[in-house]
C-alpha positions as CSV (number, residue, x, y, z in Angstrom):
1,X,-15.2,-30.3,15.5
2,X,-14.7,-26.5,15.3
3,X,-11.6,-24.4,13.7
4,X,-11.0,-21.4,15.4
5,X,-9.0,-18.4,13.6
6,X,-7.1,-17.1,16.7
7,X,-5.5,-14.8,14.6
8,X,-6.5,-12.6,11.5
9,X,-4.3,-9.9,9.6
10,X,-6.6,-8.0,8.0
11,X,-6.0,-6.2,4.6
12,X,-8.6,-3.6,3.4
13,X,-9.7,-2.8,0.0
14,X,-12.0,-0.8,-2.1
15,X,-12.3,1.3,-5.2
16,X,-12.4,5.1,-4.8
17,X,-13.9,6.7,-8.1
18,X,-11.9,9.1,-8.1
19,X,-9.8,10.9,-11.4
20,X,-7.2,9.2,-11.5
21,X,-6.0,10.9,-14.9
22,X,-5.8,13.7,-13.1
23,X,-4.0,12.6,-10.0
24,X,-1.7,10.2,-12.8
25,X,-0.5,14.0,-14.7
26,X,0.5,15.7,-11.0
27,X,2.2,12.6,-9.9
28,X,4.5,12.4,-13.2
29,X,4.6,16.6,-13.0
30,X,6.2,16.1,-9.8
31,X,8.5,13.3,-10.7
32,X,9.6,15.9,-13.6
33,X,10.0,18.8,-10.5
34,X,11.9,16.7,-7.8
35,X,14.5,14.1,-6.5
36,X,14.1,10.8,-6.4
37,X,14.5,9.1,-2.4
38,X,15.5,5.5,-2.1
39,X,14.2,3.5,0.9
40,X,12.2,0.5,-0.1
41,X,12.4,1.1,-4.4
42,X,14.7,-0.7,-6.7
43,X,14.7,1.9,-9.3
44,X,11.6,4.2,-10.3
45,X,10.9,7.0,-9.1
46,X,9.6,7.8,-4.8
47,X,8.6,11.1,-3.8
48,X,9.8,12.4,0.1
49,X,6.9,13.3,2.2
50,X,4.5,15.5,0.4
51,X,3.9,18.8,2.7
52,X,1.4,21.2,2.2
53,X,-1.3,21.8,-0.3
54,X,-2.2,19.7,-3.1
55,X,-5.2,20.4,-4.6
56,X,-5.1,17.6,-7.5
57,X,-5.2,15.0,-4.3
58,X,-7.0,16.4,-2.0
59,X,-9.9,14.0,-2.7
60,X,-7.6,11.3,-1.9
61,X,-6.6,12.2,0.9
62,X,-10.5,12.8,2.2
63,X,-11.0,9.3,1.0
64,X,-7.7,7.5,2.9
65,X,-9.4,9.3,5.5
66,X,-12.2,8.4,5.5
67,X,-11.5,4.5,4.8
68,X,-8.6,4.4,7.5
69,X,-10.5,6.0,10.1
70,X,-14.2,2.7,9.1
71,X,-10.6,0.2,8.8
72,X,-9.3,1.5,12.1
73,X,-12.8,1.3,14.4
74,X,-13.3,-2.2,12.9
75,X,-9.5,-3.2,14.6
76,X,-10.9,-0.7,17.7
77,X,-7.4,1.0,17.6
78,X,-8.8,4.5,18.0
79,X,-9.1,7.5,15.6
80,X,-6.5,8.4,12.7
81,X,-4.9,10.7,10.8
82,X,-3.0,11.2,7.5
83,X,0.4,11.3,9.0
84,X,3.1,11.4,5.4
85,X,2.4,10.7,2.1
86,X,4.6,9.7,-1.4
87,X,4.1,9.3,-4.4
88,X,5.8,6.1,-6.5
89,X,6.6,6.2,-10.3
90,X,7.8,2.4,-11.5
91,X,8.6,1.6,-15.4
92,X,9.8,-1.9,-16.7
93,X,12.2,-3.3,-14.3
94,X,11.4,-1.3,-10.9
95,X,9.7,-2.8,-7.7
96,X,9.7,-2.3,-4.5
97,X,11.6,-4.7,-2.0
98,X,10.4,-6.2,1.1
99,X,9.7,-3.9,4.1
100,X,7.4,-2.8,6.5
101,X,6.5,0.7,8.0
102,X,7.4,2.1,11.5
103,X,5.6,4.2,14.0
104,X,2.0,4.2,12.7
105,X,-1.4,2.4,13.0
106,X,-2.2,1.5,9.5
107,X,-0.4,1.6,6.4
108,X,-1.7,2.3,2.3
109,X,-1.3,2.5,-1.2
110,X,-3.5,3.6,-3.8
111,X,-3.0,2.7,-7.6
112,X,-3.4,5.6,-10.1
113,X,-2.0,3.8,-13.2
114,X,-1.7,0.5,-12.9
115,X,-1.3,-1.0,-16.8
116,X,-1.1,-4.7,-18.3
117,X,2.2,-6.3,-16.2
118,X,3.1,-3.9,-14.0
119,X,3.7,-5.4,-10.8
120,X,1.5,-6.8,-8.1
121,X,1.9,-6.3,-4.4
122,X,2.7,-9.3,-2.4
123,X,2.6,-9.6,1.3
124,X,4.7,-12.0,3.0
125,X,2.7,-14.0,6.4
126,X,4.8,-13.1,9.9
127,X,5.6,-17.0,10.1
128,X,6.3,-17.2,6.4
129,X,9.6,-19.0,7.0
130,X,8.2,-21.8,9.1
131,X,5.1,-21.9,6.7
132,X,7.4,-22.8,3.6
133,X,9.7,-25.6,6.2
134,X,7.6,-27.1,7.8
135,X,4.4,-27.0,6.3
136,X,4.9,-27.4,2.8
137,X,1.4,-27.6,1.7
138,X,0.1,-28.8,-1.3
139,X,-2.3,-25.7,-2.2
140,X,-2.5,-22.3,-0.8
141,X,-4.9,-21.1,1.4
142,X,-5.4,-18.2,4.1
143,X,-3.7,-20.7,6.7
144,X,-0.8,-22.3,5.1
145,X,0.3,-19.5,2.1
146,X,3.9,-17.9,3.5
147,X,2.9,-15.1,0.3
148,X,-0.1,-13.3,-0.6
149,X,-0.4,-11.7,-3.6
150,X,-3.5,-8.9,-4.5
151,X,-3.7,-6.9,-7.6
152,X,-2.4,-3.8,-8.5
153,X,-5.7,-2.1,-9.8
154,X,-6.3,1.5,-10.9
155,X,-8.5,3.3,-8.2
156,X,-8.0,0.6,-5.9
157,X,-7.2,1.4,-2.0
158,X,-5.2,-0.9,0.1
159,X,-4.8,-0.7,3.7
160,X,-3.0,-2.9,6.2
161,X,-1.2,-3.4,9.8
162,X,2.4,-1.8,8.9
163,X,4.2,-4.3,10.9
164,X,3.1,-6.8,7.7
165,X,5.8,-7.0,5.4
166,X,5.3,-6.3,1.6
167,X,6.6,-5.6,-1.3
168,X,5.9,-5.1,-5.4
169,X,6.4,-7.4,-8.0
170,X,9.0,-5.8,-10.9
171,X,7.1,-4.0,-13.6
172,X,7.3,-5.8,-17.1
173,X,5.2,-2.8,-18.9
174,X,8.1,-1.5,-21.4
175,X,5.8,1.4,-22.5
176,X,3.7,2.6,-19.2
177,X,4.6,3.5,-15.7
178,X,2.8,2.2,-12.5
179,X,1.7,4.8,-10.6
180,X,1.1,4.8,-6.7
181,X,0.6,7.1,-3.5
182,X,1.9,5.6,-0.6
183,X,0.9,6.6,3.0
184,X,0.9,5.9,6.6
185,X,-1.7,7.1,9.8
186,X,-0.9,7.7,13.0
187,X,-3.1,8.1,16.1
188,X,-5.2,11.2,16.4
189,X,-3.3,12.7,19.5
190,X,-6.6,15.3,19.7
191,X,-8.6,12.4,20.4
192,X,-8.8,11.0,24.1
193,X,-10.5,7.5,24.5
């Protein structure tokens, strides 16, 4: 008897080392300094696009690099780029609702402050609806869960397909924010295959 797994939807993690004090004061700075956008946030605070030079996360964004380009040669979709960037601020109460990301390769979030309660993100399986009718299994595993749930860790990278839809559990921190950068890559254009 053999199982094959005909098909896979990868999610990529790993911790950065990076300061994430550091990175945690510019992101609530710039909260302080700008307008609040809502696309996918129930409450909290998210950033537009960041443009130009950032200093206090420029070794992020060498990282995401970095990481997105190893993620993308494994799924042979070609080189990447940073393409936008935001920055998400979420006390007690806020999440983010169910979406997905358009017109890119791979989609990310990093956690910068992630305290006790505040929220893990949850991916929901392309078939979840026919997972939870007509499946109904008794115990969750990669081939029957209609939800996925990973932590939300400080220093911890996340990268995924951006047609896979997610979202983040409310916070129930009363005292600390969770703190994210969101992102998405596109295809390096300069690059011919």
């Amino acid at each position: 008897m053999k199982i094959n797994d005909i098909f896979k939807i990868p999610v990529y993690e790993t911790q950065l080392g990076l300061d994430v004090e550091k990175m945690k004061r510019y992101c609530l700075l710039h909260e302080i300094d700008n307008e609040t956008r809502e696309l996918s946030n129930a409450g909290g605070y998210q950033s537009n696009n960041l443009n130009g030079e950032f200093p206090d996360l420029n070794d992020l964004f060498v990282e995401i690099n970095e990481h997105a380009n190893n993620f993308s040669k494994t799924l042979q979709l070609g080189k990447c780029q940073l393409d936008n960037v935001w920055i998400n601020v979420n006390r007690f109460g806020h999440y983010n609702k169910p979406h997905i990301h358009g017109e890119c390769v791979i989609s990310g979030v990093y956690y910068i402050a992630t305290p006790e309660n505040c929220g893990n993100i949850e991916f929901k399986h392309p078939s979840a609806y026919w997972i939870d009718v007509e499946w109904k299994p008794h115990a969750n595993n990669n081939y029957n869960s209609a939800m996925w749930t990973m932590p939300s860790v400080a220093d911890t990278l996340y990268l995924f397909p951006p047609w896979l839809t997610h979202s983040v559990q409310p916070s129930q921190n009363k005292n600390e924010p969770r703190v994210s950068i969101s992102f998405n890559m596109e295809l390096d254009k300069r690059v011919v295959l």
